[in-house]
N, C-alpha and C positions, 0 to 999 in steps of 0.2 A: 452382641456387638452392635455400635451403630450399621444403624442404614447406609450400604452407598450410596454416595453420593455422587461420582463420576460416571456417565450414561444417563443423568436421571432428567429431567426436562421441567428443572427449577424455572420460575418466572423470574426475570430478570429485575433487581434489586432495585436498579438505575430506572426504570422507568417510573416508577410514581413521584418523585421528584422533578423529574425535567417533565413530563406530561401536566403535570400540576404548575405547572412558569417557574416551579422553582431552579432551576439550571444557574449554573454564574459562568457566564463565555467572558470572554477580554473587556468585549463592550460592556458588561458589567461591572468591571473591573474599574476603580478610583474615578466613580462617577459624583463621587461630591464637589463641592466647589474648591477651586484653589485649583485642580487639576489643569494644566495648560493643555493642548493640545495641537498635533503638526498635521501638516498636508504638507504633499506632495507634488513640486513642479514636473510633469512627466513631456516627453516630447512629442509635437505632434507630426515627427517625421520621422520614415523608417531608418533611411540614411543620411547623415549629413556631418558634416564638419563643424563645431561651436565655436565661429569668429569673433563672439561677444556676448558677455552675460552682466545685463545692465538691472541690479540691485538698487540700486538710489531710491526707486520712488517706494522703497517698503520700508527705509528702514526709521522713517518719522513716522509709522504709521500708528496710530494708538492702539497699543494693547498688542503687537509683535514684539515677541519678545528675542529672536532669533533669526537669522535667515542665514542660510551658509548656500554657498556652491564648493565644485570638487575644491577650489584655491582655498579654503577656508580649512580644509583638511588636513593633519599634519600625522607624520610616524605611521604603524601599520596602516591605520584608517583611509591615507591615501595611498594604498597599495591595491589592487586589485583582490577581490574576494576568492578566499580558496576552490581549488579544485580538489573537490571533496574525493574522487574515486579514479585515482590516475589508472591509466593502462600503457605498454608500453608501446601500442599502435596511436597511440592518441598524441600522434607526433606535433599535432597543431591545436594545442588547447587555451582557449580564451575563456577567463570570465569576465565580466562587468567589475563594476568600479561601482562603492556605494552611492556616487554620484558621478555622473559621466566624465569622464576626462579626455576634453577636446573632440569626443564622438559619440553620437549616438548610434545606434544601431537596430534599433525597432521601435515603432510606435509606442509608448509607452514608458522608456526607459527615465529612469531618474535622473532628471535635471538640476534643481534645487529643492531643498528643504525649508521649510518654515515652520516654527513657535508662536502660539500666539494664546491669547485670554482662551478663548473658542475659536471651532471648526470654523463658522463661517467668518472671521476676523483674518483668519489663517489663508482660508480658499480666497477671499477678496486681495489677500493682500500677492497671493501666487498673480494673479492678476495684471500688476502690476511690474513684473518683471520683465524684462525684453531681451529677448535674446536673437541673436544674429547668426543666421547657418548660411554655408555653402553646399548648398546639397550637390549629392552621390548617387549615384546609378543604384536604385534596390534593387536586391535578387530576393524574388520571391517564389516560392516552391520549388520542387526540385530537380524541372525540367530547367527551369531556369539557375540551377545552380551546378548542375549538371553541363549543360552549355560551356559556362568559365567564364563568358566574354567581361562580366562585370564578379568585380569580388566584394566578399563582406566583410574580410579581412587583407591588407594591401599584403600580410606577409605567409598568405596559404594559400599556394596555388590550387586551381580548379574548385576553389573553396571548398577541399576535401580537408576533414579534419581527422579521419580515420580512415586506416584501409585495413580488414581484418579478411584472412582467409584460416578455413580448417576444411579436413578431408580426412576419411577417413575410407580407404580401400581403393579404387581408382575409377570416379563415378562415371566421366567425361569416357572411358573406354568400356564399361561396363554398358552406358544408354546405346554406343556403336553397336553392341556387338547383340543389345538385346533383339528380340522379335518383334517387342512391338512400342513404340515410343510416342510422345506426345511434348509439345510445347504449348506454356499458358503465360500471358503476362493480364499481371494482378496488382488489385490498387486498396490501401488505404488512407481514405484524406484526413486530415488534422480534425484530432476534438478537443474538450477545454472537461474535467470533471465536477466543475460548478457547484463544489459543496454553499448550503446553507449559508455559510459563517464565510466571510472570507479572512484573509487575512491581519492581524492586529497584533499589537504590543504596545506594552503598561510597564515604562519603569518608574522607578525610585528611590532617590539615595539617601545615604544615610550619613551625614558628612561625620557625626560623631562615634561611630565605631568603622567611620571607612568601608559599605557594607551595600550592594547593591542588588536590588531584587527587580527581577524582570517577570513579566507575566505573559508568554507569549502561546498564541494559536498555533503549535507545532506537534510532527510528529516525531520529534527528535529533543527536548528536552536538555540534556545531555549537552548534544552536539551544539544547539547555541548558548549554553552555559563556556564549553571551551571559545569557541569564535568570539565574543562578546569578550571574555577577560582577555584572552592573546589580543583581540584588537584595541582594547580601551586599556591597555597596558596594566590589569587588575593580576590579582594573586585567584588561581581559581577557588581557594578557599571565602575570597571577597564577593563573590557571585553567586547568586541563588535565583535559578530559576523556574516555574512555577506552571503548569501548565493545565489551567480549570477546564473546563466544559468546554468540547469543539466541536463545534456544528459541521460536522465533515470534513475529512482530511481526503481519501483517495486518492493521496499521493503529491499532491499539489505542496503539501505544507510540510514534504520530508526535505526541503532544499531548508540548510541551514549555513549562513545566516540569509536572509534576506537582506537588503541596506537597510530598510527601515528596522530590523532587530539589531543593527547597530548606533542607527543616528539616534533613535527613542534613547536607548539609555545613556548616549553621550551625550545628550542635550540636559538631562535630569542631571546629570552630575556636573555640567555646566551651571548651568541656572538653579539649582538646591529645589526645585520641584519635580511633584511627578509628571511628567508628560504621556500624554496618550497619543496613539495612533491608531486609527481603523480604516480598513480601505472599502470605497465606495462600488457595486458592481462594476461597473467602466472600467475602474482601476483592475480590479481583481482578472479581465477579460484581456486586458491590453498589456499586465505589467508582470501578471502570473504565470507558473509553465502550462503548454499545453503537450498532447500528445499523438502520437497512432501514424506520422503521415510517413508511408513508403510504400518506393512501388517495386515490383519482384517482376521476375522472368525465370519459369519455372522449365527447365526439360528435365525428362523422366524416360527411363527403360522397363519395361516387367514384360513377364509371361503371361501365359493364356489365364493363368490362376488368377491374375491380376498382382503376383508377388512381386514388388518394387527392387529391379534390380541393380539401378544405379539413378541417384535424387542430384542433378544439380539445381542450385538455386543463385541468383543473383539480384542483388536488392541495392535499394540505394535509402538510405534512411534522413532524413531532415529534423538537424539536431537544434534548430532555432538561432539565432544569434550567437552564445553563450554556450561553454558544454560546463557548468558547473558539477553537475553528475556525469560527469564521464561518457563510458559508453554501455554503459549498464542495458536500455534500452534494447539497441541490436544486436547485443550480444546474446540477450537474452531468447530474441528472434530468432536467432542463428541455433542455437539450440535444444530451445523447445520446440520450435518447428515440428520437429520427429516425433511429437507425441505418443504413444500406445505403442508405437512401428519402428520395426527394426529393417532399416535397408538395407540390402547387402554390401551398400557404398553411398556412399552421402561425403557431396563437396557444400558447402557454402562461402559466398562471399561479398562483404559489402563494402557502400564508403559511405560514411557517413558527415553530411555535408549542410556545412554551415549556409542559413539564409537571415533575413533582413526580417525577423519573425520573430514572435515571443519564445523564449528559452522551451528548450522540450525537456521536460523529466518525466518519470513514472506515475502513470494513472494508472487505476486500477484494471492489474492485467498484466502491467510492463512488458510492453513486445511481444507478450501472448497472445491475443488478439488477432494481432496482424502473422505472427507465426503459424497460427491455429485455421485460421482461414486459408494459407497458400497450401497448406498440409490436407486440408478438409476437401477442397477444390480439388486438388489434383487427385483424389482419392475420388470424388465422385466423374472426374473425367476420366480416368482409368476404367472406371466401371462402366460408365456411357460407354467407351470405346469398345469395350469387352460385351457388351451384351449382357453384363452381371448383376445380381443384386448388388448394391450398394456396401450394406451389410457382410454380405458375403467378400468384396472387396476387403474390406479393413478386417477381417476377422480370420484372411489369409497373408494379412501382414503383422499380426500382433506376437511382443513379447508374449510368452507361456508363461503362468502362476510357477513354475518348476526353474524359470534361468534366472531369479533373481537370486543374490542383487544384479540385475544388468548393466555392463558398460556400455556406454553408446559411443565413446573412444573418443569424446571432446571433451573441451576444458568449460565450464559451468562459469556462472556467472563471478562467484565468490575465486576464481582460480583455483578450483578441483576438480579431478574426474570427474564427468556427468554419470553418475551410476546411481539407476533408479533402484532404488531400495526393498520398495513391496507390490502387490499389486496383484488382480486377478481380471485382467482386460473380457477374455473370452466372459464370464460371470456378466460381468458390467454389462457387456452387450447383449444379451439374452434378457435381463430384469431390463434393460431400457427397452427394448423391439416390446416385451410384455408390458411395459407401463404406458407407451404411445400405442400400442394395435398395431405394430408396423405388418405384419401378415396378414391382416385382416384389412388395412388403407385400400387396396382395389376396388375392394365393393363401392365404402364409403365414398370414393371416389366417382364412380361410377351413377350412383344415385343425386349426388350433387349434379355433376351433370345434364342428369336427365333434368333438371330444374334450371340449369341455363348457370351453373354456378364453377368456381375455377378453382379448384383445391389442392395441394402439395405438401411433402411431408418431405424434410430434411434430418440429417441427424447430423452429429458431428463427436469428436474424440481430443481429448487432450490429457495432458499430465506435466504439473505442475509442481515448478521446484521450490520447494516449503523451510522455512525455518534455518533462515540466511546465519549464517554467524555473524561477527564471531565470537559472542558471548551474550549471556543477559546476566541478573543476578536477583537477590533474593534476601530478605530479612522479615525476619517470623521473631514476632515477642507478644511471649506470654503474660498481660497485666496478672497482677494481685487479685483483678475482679472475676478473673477463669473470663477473660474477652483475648480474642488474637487480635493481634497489629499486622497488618502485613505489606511492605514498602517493599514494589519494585519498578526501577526505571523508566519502563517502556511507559509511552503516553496513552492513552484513549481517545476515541473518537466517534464510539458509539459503538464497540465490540462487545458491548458487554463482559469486561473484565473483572468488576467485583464480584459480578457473579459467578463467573465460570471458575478465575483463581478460589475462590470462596469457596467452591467443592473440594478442587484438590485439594487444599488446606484442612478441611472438614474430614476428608478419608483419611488423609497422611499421618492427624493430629487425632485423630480419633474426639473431633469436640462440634459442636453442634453448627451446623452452615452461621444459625443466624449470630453467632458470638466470632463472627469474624469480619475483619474490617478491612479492604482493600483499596489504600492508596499508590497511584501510579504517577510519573509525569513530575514528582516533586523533586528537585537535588538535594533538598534539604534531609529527605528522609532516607534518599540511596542516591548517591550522586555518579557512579558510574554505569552506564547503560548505554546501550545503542539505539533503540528506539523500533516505534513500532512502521512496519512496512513490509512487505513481502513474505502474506502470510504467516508471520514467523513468530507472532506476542503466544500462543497456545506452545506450540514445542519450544520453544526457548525461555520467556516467565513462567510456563507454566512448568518447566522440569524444574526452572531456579529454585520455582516458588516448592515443589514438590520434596528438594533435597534440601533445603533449608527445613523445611517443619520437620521432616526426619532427624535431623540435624536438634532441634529442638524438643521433638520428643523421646526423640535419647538421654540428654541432658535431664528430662524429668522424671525418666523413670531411674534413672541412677540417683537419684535426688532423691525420690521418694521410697527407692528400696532401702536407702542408709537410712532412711526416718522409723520404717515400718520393719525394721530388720530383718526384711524377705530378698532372696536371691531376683534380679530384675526379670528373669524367664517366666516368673511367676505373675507377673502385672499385668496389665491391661487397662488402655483408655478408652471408656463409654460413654461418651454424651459430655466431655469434660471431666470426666472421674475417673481418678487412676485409682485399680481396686485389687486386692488379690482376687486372684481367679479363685471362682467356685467358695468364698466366705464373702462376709459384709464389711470386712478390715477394706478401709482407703482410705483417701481423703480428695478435695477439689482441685483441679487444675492449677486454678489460684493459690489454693494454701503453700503449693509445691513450689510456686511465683514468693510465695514471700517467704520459703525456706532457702531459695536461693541467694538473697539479698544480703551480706554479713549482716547489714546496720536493721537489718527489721524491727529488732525488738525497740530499736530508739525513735521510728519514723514510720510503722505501718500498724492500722488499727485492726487489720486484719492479719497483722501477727501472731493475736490471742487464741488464734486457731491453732496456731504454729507450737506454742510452748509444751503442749503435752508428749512433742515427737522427739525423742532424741536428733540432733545434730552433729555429732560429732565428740571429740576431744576438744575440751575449750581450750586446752591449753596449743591447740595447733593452730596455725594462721588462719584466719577467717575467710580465705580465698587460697586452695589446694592450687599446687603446683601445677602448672597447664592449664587451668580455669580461668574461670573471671565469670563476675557475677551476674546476676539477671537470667531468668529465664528463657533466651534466645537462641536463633540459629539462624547463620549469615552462609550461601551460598553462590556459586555460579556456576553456572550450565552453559561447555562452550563445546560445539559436536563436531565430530570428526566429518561430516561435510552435509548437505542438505538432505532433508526430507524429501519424497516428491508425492505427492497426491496425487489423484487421478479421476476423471469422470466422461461422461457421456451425456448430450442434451439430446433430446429430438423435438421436433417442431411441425404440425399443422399448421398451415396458414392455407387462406382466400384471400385469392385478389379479384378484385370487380373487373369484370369485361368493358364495359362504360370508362371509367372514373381512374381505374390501377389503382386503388387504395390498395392499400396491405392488413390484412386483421392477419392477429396469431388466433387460432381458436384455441387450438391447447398445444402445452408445453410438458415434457417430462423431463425430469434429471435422474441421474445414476449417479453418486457420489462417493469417495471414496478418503476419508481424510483420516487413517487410523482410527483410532478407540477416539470415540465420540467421547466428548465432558461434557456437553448440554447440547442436546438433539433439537430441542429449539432454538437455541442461539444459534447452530449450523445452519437452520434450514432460513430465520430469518437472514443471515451472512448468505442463501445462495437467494434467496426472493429479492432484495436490495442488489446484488451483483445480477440479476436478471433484467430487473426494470434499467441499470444501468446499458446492459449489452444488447437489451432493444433499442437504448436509444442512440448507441454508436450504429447498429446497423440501418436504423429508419429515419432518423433524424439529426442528430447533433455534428454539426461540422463550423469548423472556423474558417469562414469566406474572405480571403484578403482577396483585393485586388489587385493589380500590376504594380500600383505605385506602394504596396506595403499597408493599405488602411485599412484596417475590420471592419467589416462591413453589417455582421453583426450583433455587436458587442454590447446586449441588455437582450435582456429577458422577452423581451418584445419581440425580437428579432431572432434570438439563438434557443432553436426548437428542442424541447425534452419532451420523455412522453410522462403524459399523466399517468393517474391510477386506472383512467379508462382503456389506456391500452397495454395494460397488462393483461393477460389471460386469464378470466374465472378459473379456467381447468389448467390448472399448474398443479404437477405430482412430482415428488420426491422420495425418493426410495435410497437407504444409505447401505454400502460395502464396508467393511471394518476389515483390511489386512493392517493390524498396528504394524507401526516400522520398528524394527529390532535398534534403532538407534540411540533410542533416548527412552529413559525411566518411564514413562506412559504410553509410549506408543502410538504418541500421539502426529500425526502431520498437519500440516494449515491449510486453512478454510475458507479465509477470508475475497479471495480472489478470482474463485474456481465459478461460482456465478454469471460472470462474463465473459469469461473465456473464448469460448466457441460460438457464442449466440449469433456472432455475424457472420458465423460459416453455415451454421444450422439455418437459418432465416432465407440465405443468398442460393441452399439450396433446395427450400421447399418453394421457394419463387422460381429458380428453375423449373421445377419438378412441375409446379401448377403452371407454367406459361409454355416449356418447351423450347428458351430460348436461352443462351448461355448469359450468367450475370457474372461478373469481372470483377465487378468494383463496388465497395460501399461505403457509406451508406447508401442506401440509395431508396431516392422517393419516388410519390405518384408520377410524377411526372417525367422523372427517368424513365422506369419501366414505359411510360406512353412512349418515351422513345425508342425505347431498347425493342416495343414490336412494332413500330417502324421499320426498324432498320434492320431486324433479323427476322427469318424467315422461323416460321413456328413450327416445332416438331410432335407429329402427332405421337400422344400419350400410346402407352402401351396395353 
């Protein structure tokens, strides 16, 4: 039999082409001449009224070829851009307008559009436009949205846009009546995920077959193939869009459409050229979603064990100007919060509350982050309060390998039960404590010390809802050459897709990894999809892609039992060759590709392979009843409700006595994502979500000020950490409970990297200072305040 393939730690396919400059992103996209190109007027004020929008001085300008404001707009295009994921608490939902209509509402937002020969023709002539506001009170953050006194919408009181409550047992009587209880209020402030690439679109029309192709930077594909034809009034068969090489999505680029994925291809089919669009960092900081910011107020009941006997939580979440993604976010918050732990009672509830700020959608984590850290927290303040290991706290609140699948008795993000599927918490916790030394940190501890040094180890827990529906799909074809094709929806972003689909395909199909070809992101080639985000491209394309090649080589071995006139039980495919078992009677994948074909013998030179095999009765139809030709198999994968994955970080870190710097010295992960398909693409999907979730807990925040301005917004200003301050000593060790839900057993991956790092991080800085941390990210120079202001407790 071939080799498996699935488990095995293939190098990834994708990289010697993008390592080599060979990549094609948007910006390489219709970069010859003729191509016009837009900018974007955006506004420099958070709130205000649009008294006047004075065009005149652009539209003599040479080589503009366009210029519109909203009034220029007509039919859907001037309707307000969909709200992609209603709920039925989302009583007060706003989106934007592809260009503002009489208001702005955050820095940035689109004002007017321009065409022009080139960018700098384009930006000179933005320039030149004058517009006239009435400025409005910003509400900025969400103490101040909180308050009410000023709104960000004249028609949503307290600029609450959501109020969601669930409960599950009676938490509020349950913390009464426990023995011993605590209160904590916890903060996470705004970050931005700052992919590479930012945002872009390249269309192009085709006036003579009526026929328009968009090329855009998205994780959704799909979804602005529908927005674009519903808005520009096309047939969705007239749209095709296209989605090459993306320099980072995490999350940023699942909002579909953007306005500029609308005005790009209605300016093309305007004007009979291609127009380009790419946005500048400024642009991508002030116009794009950001995420993470809310603050909790945590009371808690348990016993001496440390068993959580009733969890209320109260949070207020900051959905940005716009809720074009719903409330995905906090909901999400509200949910996973309860990681690994099963309370005896759990209320949650929040509001989610509109400010004068860039749009919030999902970064990578979605409300995990900030759920994982009030969860983490209160589990190390329980232990503080108890006198307990830490460890031993969470490992007297964990689901047991024996109660799954477990209800947690709320409604999940997707609208289903949250019932965790698989899992082995108690395991996880034993291989991480052995991966970090956690029984052995005292001494370690102790010897720094004696050297005048400040060292702390934190750990943290989560689990993670994978593999969103509700649906993906799948098309496997068999060339004549014994090569696979394999087209499915979801986009790419750097997952390593062709490689990992490339295996399943390789096991399913029984034919060699390297004869298989994995296109994603094209409509042309699978145009229904939902798109990649929330961990969910591995169990969703990859079961499509899994039940399609089955699907396919079904079809070939019933194909090639009628040639070789053997019963199909008898076949097997090895390296691309369907063979009788135990004789040298077969033939190639391909030949079986051009036995399928009616017309081969008129149009395939590789049919001369084909003529020695019986096909049939000539005199029956050349395509059997229920068939159709070609070597293929077309699938979709849609599950009866999420996956959930699961893991554990633990964290060393030193902080300077002098200075408060923070180093990690080392980091371990416990991972748990079902049956692995490429154990290096998992492990580099948790090193990339690591470097990310150090830099939400040490550095990366969006600083507005009172009046709504970023303060700052370039690279210069908005801190990420290098390669230096990742930890040399980062270990990874994986769990495999597959989830019984889907044909591989597989769960997602993609996300689990960040998770927890700012709970793990917030409490090996407790552990090494001795003073309680609340809030992060948080820098040097915090901490210099945080032992100011709090009195230090000595280590144990």
């Amino acid at each position: 039999m071939t080799t498996r393939m699935v488990g095995e730690a293939v190098a990834r396919v994708e990289d010697d082409r993008i390592l080599r400059g060979q990549g094609a992103y948007v910006d390489d996209i219709a970069a010859s001449p003729g191509t016009l190109h837009a900018a974007v007027l955006r506004s420099p004020h958070a709130h205000a009224r649009i008294a006047d929008i004075d065009v005149s001085g652009v539209l003599d300008v040479e080589g503009v070829h366009l210029v519109w404001t909203y009034d220029d707009l007509e039919g859907p295009m001037a309707e307000s851009l969909p709200l992609l994921i209603p709920h039925p608490t989302l009583t007060h939902g706003h989106t934007q307008f592809a260009l503002a209509n009489g208001e702005v509402n955050h820095v940035g937002e689109a004002i007017a559009f321009v065409v022009a020969e080139d960018r700098y023709v384009a930006e000179d002539a933005l320039d030149r436009i004058r517009v006239s506001y009435d400025f409005l009170p910003p509400v900025v953050g969400i103490e101040a949205a909180r308050d009410g006194e000023a709104l960000v919408h004249d028609d949503v009181p307290g600029n609450v846009a959501a109020h969601l409550e669930q409960e599950v047992g009676d938490a509020r009587a349950a913390i009464a009546e426990a023995p011993y209880t605590l209160s904590l209020d916890l903060a996470i402030e705004r970050s931005q995920c700052a992919p590479l690439e930012g945002r872009g679109t390249v269309a192009r029309w085709d006036a003579d077959v009526r026929r328009l192709l968009v090329w855009t930077s998205t994780q959704t594909s799909t979804g602005v193939r529908a927005a674009v034809a519903a808005k520009l009034g096309l047939d969705l068969a007239q749209v095709d869009v296209i989605t090459p090489d993306v320099g980072g999505g995490f999350g940023v680029k699942i909002v579909h459409p953007w306005p500029e994925e609308l005005l790009v291809p209605l300016a093309a089919m305007r004007l009979g050229r291609t127009v380009k669009f790419t946005e500048d960092r400024r642009e991508h900081f002030v116009s794009s979603a950001h995420e993470r910011a809310q603050l909790h107020h945590v009371d808690v009941g348990f016993d001496a064990d440390g068993r959580v006997l009733g969890l209320d939580v109260r949070f207020w979440h900051d959905n940005g100007a716009y809720t074009p993604y719903g409330l995905i976010v906090p909901i999400i918050t509200s949910t996973q919060l309860l990681g690994p732990y099963k309370p005896a009672s759990y209320r949650v509830v929040f509001d989610s509350l509109y400010t004068n700020t860039v749009i919030v959608t999902p970064y990578r984590g979605a409300g995990r982050p900030q759920g994982c850290f009030v969860m983490e927290r209160t589990m190390d303040a329980i232990a503080e309060a108890l006198g307990r290991d830490r460890a031993e706290v969470r490992a007297a609140n964990f689901i047991q390998p024996e109660e799954f699948p477990y209800d947690q008795g709320l409604v999940f993000q997707d609208g289903r039960d949250l019932v965790y599927d698989s899992g082995d918490y108690p395991r996880s916790l034993e291989m991480l404590k052995s991966l970090i030394g956690w029984d052995d940190f005292a001494a370690m501890r102790a010897e720094a010390e004696r050297s005048g040094r400040r060292l702390g180890i934190g750990l943290g827990c989560y689990v993670e809802g994978t593999g969103v529906g509700p649906y993906e799909g799948a098309h496997v074809q068999i060339e004549t050459t014994g090569k696979v094709k394999v087209a499915t929806g979801l986009t790419s972003q750097g997952q390593g897709h062709q490689t990992s689909f490339a295996q399943i395909v390789a096991d399913a199909l029984g034919v060699r990894f390297e004869d298989v070809e994995i296109t994603t992101g094209d409509t042309r080639r699978m145009p229904y999809a939902v798109g990649t985000f929330a961990s969910r491209a591995a169990v969703m394309s990859g079961s499509a892609i899994h039940l399609a090649a089955l699907k396919a080589r079904a079809k070939a071995l019933r194909i090639a039992a009628e040639a070789l006139e053997v019963d199909e039980d008898d076949l097997e495919i090895v390296d691309g060759h369907v063979g009788v078992r135990g004789t040298d009677r077969g033939m190639a994948l391909g030949t079986v590709a051009v036995l399928s074909n009616p017309l081969r013998y008129a149009f395939d030179e590789a049919s001369k392979a084909a003529t020695q095999f019986s096909v049939g009765d000539p005199g029956k139809p050349p395509v059997s009843e229920g068939d159709e030709p070609g070597l293929e198999g077309r699938d979709f994968y849609s599950p009866d409700r999420s996956t959930f994955a699961s893991g554990m970080h633990a964290a060393i870190v030193e902080t300077d006595p002098v200075t408060a710097e923070i180093t990690v010295l080392k980091y371990a992960v416990v991972h748990d994502c079902g049956t692995i398909v490429n154990p290096l693409i998992v492990e580099g999907q948790i090193h990339g979500g690591l470097a990310q979730g150090i830099g939400g807990a040490l550095y990366e925040r969006m600083a507005y000020d009172a009046d709504g301005q970023l303060q700052n917004a370039s690279f210069m200003d908005f801190l990420m950490p290098y390669v230096t301050e990742i930890p040399d000593d980062l270990v990874v060790d994986h769990l495999e409970t597959p989830s019984p839900l889907n044909p591989l057993g597989i769960k997602g991956a993609g996300e689990a990297g960040t998770i927890p790092v700012a709970a793990v991080i917030a409490a090996a800085i407790e552990d090494a200072e001795g003073i309680p941390v609340r809030s992060m990210p948080i820098s040097p120079a915090e901490l210099w305040e945080l032992r100011r202001t709090s009195p230090r407790k000595e280590q144990p």
